[in-house]
N, C-alpha and C positions, 0 to 999 in steps of 0.2 A: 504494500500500500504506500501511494504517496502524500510526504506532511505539504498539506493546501494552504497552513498558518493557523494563526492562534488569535483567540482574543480573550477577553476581561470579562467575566459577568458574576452579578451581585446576587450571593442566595438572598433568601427569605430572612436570614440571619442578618445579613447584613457582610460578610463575607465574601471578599473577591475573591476570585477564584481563577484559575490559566485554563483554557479548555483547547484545546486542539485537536483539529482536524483532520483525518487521512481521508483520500478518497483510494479506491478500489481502480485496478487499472482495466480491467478488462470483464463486464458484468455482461454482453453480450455471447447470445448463443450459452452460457451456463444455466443446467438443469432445472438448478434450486434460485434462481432468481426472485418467482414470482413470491416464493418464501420468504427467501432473504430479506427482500426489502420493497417496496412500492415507489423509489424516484426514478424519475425520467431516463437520468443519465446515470451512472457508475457510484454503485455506493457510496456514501459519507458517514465514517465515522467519527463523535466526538469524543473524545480519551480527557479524561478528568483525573491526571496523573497524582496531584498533590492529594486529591480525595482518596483515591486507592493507595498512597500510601500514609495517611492517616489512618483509613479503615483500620490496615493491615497491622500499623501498632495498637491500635483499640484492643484487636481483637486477640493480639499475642498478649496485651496487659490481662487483657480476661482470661485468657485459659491459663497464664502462669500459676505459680502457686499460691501468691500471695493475693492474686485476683480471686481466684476459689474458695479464699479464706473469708475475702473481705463481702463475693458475694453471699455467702453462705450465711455469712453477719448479720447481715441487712434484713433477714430473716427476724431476728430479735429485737434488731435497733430500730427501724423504721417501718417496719410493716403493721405492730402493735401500735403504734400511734395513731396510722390513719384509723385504722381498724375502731380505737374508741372515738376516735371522733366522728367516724359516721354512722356506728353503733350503739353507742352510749348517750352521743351529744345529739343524735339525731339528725347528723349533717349529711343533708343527701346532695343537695345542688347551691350552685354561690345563686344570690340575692340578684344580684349586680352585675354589668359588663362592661365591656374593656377589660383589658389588660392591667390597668392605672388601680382601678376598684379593686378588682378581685385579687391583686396584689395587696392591697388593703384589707383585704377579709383573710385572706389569708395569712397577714401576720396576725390581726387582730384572733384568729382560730387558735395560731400557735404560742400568742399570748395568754388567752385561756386557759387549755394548756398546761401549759406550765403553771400557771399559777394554783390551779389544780391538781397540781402534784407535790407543789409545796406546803400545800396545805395538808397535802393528804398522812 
């Protein structure tokens, strides 16, 4: 495949990102075409090099050992928290919307919370 260039684009995140493009040299007269791909002329692909190798440490941090340890945790530490608050406190859905709000409700949930624990 040949590199066609590259450009800039901004996830949802907010995060730029390098995407680059190969196009395919010769997609004419092959079997698997109508498969492969639906445009006009010769394949394009975009390759999102820096994301694949992000992924790629994510996913060695999680299966290491200390990843296995830490999600197996998360078991005890964070999962009983939500748990009484949508069980005990009754908390099914936020009030509110946006992002801004329910950011606010949600600390206000985890000041609760705690404060209910200290008391307890």
């Amino acid at each position: 495949m040949k590199n066609i260039g590259w450009r800039i684009e901004e996830t949802k995140g907010g995060y730029a990102q390098v995407i680059t493009s190969y196009q395919a040299k010769n997609c004419e007269g092959c079997f698997l075409r109508e498969v492969c791909h639906q445009q006009k002329g010769n394949r394009i692909i975009d390759a999102y090099l820096n994301y694949n190798r992000l992924k790629q440490k994510a996913e060695k941090r999680l299966k290491s050992k200390r990843g296995i340890q830490k999600r197996k945790q998360r078991c005890f530490d964070t999962e009983p928290v939500f748990a009484n608050i949508k069980h005990n406190h009754h908390f099914k859905r936020f009030m509110l919307g946006g992002i801004e709000k329910v950011s606010v409700e949600t600390g206000l949930l985890a000041l609760a919370h705690n404060l209910r624990k200290k008391t307890a």
